[in-house]
C-alpha positions as a Markdown table, in Angstrom:
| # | Residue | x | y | z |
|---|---|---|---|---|
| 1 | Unk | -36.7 | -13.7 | 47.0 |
| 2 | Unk | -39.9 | -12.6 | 48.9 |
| 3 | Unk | -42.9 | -10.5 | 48.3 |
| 4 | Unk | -45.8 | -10.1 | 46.4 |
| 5 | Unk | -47.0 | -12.2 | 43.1 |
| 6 | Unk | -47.5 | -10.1 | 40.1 |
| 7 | Unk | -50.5 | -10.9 | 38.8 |
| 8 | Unk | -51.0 | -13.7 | 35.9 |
| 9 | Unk | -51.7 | -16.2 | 34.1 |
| 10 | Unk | -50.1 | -19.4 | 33.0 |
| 11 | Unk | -51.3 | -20.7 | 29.7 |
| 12 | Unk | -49.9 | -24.4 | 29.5 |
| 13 | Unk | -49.2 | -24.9 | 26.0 |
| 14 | Unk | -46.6 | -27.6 | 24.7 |
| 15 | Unk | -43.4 | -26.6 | 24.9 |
| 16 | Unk | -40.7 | -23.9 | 26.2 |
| 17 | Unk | -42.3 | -20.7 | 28.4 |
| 18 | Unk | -42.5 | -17.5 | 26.9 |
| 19 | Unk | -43.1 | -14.9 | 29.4 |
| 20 | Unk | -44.9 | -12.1 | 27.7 |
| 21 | Unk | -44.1 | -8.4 | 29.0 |
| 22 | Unk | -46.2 | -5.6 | 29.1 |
| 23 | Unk | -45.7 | -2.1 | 27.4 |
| 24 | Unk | -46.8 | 0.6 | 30.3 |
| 25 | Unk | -50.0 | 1.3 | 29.0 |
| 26 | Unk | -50.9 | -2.5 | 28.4 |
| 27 | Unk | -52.6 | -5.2 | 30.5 |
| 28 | Unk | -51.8 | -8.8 | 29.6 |
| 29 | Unk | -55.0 | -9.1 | 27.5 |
| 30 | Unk | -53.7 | -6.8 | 24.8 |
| 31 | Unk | -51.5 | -9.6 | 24.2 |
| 32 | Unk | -54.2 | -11.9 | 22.7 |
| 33 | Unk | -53.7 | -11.1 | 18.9 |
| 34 | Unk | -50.6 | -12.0 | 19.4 |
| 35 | Unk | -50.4 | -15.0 | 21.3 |
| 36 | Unk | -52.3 | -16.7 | 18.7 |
| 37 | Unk | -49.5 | -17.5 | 17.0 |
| 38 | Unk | -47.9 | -19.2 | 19.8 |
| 39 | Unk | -50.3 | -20.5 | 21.9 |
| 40 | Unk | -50.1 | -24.3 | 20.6 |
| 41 | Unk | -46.5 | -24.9 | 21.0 |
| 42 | Unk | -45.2 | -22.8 | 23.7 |
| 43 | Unk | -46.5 | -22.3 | 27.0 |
| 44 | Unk | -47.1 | -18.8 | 27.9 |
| 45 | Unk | -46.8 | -16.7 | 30.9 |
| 46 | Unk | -48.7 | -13.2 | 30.9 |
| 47 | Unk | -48.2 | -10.4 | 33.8 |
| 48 | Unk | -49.2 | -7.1 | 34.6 |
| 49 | Unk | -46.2 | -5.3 | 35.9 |
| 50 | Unk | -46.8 | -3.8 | 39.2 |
| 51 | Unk | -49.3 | -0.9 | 38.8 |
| 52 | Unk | -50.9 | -2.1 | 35.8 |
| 53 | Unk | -54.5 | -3.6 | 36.4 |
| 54 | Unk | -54.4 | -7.0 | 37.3 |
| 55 | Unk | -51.3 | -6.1 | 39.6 |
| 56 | Unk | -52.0 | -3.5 | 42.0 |
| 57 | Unk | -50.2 | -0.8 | 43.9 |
| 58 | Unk | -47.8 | 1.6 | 43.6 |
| 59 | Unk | -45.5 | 0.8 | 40.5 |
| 60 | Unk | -41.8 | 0.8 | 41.3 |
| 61 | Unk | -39.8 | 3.7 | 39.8 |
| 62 | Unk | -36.9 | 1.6 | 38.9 |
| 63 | Unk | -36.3 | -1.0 | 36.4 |
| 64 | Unk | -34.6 | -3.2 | 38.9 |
| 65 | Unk | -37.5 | -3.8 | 40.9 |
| 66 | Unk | -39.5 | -4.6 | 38.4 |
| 67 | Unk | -37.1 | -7.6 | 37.2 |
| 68 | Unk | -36.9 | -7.9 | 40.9 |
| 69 | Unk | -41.1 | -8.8 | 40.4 |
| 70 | Unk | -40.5 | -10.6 | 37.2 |
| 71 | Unk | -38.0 | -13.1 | 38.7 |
| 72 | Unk | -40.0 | -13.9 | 41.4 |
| 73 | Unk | -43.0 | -14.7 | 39.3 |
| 74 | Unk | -40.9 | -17.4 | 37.5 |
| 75 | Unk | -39.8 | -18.8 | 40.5 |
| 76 | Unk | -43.3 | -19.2 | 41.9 |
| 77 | Unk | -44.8 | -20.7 | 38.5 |
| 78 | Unk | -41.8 | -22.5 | 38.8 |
| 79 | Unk | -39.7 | -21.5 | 35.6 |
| 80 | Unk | -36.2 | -21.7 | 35.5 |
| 81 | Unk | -35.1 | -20.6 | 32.3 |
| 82 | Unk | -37.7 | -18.9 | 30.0 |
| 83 | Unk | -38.0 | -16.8 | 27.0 |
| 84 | Unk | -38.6 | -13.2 | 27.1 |
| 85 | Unk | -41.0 | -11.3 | 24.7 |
| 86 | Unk | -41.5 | -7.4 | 25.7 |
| 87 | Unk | -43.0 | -4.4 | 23.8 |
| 88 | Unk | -41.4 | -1.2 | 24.8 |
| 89 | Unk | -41.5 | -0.5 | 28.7 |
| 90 | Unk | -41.5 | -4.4 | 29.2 |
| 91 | Unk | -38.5 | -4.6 | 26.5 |
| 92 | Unk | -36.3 | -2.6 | 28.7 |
| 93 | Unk | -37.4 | -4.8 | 31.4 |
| 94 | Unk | -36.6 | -8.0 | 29.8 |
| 95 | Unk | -32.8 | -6.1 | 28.9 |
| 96 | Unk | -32.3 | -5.8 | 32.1 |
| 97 | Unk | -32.9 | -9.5 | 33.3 |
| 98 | Unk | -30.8 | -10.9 | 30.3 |
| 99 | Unk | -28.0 | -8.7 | 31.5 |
| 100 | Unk | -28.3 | -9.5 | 34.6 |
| 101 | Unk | -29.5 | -13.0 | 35.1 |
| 102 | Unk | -28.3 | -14.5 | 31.5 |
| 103 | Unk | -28.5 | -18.4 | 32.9 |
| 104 | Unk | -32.4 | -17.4 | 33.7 |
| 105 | Unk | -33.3 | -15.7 | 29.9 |
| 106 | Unk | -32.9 | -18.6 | 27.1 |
| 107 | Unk | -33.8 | -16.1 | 24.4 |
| 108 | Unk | -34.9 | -12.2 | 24.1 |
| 109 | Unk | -37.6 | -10.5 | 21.5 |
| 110 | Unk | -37.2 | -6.8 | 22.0 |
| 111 | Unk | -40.4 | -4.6 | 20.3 |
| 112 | Unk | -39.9 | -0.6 | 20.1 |
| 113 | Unk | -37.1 | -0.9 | 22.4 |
| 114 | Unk | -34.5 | 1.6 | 23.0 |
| 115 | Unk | -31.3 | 1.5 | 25.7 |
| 116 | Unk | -31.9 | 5.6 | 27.3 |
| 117 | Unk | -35.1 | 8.0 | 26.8 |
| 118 | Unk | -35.3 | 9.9 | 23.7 |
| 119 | Unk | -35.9 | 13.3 | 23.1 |
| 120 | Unk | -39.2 | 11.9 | 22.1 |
| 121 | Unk | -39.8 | 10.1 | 25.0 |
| 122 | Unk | -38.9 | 13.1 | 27.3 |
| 123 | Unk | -41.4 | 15.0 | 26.0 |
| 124 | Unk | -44.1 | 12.2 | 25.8 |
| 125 | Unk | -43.5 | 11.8 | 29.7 |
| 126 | Unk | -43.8 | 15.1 | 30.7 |
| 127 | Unk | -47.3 | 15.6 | 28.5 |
| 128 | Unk | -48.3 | 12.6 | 30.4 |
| 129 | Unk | -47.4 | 13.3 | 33.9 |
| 130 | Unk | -49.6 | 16.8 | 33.2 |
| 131 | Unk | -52.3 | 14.7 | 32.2 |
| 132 | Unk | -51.9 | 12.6 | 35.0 |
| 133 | Unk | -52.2 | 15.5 | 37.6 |
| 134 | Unk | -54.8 | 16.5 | 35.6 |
| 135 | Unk | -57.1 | 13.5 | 35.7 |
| 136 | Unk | -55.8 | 13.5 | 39.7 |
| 137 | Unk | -58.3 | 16.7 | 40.3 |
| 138 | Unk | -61.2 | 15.7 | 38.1 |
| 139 | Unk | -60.0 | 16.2 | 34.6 |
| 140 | Unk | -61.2 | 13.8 | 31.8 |
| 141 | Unk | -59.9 | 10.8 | 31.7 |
| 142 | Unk | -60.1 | 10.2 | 27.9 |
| 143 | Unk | -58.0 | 12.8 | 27.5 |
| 144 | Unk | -54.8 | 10.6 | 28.4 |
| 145 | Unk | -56.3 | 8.2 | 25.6 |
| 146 | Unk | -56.5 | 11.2 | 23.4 |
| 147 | Unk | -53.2 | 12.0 | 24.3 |
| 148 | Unk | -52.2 | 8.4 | 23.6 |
| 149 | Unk | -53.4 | 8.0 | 20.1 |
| 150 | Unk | -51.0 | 11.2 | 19.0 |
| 151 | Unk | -48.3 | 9.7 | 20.4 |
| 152 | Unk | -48.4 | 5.7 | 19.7 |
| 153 | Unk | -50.2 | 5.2 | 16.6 |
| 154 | Unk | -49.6 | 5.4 | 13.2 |
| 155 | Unk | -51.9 | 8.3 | 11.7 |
| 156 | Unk | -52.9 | 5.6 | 8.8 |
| 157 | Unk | -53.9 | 3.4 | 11.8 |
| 158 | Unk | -55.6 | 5.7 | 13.7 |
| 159 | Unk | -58.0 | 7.2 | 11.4 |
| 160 | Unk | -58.5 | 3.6 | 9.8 |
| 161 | Unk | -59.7 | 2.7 | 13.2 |
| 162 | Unk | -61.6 | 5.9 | 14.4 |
| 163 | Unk | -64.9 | 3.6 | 16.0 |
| 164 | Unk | -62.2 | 0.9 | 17.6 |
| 165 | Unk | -60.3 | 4.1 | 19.1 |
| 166 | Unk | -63.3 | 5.8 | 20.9 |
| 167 | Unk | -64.6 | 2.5 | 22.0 |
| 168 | Unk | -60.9 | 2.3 | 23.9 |
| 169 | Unk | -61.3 | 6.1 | 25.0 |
| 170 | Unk | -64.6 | 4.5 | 26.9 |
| 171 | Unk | -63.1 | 2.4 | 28.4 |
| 172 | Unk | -60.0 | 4.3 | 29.7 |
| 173 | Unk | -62.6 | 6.6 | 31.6 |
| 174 | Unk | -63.7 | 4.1 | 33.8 |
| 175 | Unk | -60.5 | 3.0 | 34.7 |
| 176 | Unk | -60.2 | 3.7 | 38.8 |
| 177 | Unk | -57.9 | 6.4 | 39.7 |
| 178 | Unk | -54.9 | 3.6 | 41.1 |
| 179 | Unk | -54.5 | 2.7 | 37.5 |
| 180 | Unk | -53.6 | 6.6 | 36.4 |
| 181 | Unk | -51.2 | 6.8 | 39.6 |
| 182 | Unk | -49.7 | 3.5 | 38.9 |
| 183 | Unk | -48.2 | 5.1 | 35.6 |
| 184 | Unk | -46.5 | 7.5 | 37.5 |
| 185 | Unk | -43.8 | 4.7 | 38.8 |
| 186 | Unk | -43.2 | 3.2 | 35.2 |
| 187 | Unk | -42.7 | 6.8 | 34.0 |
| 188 | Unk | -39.7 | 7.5 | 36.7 |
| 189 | Unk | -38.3 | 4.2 | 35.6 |
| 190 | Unk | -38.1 | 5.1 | 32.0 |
| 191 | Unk | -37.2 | 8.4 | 32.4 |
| 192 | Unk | -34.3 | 7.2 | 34.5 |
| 193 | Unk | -32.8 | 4.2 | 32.1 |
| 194 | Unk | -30.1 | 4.3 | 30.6 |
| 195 | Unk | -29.1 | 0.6 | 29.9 |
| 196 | Unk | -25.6 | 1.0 | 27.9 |
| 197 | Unk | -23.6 | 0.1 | 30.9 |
| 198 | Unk | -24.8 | -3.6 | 30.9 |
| 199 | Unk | -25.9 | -4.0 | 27.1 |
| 200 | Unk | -22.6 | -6.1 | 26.6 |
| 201 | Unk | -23.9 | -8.2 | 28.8 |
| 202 | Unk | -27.2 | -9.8 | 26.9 |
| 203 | Unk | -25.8 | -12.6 | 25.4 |
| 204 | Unk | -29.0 | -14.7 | 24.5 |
| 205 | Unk | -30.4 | -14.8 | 21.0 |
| 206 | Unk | -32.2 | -11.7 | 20.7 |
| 207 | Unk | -33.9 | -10.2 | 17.9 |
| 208 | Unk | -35.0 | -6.4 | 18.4 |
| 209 | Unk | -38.1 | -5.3 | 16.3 |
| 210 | Unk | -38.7 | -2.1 | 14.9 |
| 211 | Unk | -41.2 | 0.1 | 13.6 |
| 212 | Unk | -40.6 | 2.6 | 11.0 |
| 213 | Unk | -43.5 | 5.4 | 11.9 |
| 214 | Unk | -42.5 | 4.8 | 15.3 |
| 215 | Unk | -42.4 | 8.5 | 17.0 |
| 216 | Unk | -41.9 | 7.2 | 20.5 |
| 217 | Unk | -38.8 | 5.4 | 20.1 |
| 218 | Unk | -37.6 | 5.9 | 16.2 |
| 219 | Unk | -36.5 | 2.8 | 14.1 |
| 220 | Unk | -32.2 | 4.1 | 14.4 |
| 221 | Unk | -32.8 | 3.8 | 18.2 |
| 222 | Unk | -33.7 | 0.2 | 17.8 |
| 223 | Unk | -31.4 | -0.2 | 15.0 |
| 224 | Unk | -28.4 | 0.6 | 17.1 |
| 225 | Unk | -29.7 | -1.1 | 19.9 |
| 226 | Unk | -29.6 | -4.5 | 17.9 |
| 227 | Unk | -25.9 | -3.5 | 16.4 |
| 228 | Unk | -24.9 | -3.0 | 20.0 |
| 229 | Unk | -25.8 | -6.3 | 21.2 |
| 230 | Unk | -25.3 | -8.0 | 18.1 |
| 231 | Unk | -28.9 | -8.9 | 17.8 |
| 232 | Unk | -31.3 | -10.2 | 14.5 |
| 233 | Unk | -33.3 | -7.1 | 13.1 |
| 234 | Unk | -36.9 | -7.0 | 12.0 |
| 235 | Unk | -38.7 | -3.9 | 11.0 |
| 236 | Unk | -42.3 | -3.0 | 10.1 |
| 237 | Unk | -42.5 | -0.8 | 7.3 |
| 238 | Unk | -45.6 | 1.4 | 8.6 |
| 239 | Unk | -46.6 | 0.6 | 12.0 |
| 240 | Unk | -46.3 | 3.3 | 14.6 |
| 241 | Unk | -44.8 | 2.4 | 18.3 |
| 242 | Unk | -47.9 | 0.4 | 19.0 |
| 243 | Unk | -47.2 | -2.5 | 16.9 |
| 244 | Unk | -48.6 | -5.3 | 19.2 |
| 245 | Unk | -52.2 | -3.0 | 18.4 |
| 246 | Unk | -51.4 | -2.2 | 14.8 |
| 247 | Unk | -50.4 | -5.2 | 13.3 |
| 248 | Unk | -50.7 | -8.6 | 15.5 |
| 249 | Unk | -50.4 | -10.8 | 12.9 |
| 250 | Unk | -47.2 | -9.6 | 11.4 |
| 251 | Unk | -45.6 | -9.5 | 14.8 |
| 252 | Unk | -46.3 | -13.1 | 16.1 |
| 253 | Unk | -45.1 | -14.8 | 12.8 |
| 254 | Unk | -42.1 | -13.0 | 13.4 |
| 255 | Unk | -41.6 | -13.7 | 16.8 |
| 256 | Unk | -42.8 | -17.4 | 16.2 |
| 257 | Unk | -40.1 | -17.6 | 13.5 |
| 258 | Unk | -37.1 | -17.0 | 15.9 |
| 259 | Unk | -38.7 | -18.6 | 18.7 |
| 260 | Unk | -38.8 | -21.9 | 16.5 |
| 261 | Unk | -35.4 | -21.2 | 15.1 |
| 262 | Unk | -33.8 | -20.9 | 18.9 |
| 263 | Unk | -35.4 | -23.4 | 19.9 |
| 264 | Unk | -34.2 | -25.8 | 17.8 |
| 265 | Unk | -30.2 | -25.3 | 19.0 |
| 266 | Unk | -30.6 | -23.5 | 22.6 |
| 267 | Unk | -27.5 | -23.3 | 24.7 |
| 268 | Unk | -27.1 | -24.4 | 27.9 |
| 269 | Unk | -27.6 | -22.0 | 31.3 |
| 270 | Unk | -23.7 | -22.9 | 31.7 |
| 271 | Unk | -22.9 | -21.6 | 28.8 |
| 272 | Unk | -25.0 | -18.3 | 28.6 |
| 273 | Unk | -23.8 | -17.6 | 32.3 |
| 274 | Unk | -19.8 | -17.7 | 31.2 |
| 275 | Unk | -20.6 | -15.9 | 27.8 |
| 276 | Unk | -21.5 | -13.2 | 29.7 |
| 277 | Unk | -18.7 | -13.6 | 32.2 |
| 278 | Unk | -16.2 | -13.6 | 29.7 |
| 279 | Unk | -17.9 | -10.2 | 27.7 |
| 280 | Unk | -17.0 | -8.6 | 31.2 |
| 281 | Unk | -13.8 | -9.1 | 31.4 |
């Protein structure tokens, strides 16, 4: 598999890999809070997915290519079989690889995660596309931040952390132009999901994490998601869709917890590839 590295970094830690995947508005430092919790016994792998900051370019408008990116970035860190952590956009992503490469993925954490767009998301899209065009001829770029904050946050959250948020809304208007098109790709891919089709084949442990003031993607979305798959549930009682912002801490014990619990009795590539041979036939 040829073509261009996403961009990364390989945190050697003791241990298994965890590749940690991005929501679409993310860069792999958002992930910090949460890593903490990991860090020391698993090695991590953070990526931008292509478009995002530290991987530049157009972003694909499938979510094929972007496993297509993902798989080759294990191969050239040299990871064979890894486990998959992915909030939202990178979720989906990390569905798609376990479905599709189920020898590669040894385990799956899905955060805010749904299998097609929802109404909600729909909507979201198209406000953000006009923002987009917007931004394309001049218009403020704090304004998607603005836009952002309505959508992704819990209003608790938000208004608890009013100086943090405008700090962010700085920083989002000095962001070059690329980064605003580059959404534009991760937006087509999304809005053309729908992952029922290969859901029966995920057959790693996965646990799907939920968020109850979650507007984006609501909590039954992710609900059914995990009954689908036959997946472990955990939900956050008052955490909007940006959970990896809202509460860190909560959500890397609970990743940690089922990471060490897999761990511990992991099947074998063999084993995942023909459990997902036999749930196609």
């Amino acid at each position: 598999m040829s073509g261009p590295i996403l961009g990364h970094e390989l945190r050697a830690g003791g241990g298994e890999t965890v590749a940690l995947l991005n929501g679409g508005m993310m860069t792999w430092a958002s992930w910090k809070p949460v890593a903490v919790a990991l860090e020391d016994d698993y090695r991590l792998l953070l990526s931008d997915f292509r478009g995002q900051f530290f991987s530049p370019g157009l972003s694909h408008d499938t979510l094929d290519a972007h496993v297509d990116d993902l798989e080759r970035l294990l191969d050239h860190v040299g990871v064979e079989r890894v486990h998959l952590l992915g909030a939202s956009f990178g979720a989906q992503v990390g569905l798609v690889l376990a479905a599709r490469r189920p020898e590669r993925v040894a385990s799956l954490i899905a955060v805010t995660a749904t299998d097609r767009p929802t109404a909600a998301l729909r909507t979201g899209s198209v406000d953000l596309r006009r923002v987009i065009r917007e931004v394309a001829t001049g218009g403020d770029k704090g304004s998607l931040h603005d836009l952002l904050v309505e959508q992704v946050f819990s209003a608790d959250w938000a208004e608890a952390h009013r100086a943090e948020l405008a700090a962010r809304r700085a920083q989002i208007g000095v962001l070059p132009q690329s980064w605003f098109d580059g959404l534009v790709g991760i937006l087509d891919a999304v809005d053309a999901m729908d992952l029922e089709p290969i859901l029966g084949r995920v057959v790693c442990p996965t646990l799907v994490v939920v968020a109850e003031r979650d507007r984006v993607l609501p909590p039954a979305r992710g609900r059914a998601l995990a009954q689908r798959i036959g997946a472990e549930l955990a939900a956050h009682p008052i955490s909007g869709h940006a959970l990896v912002a809202e509460d860190p801490a909560w959500l890397g014990r609970t990743c940690r917890e089922f990471l060490d619990r897999v761990t511990l009795s992991k099947p074998t590539a063999e084993a995942a590839s023909e459990a997902s041979e036999e749930n196609e036939t």
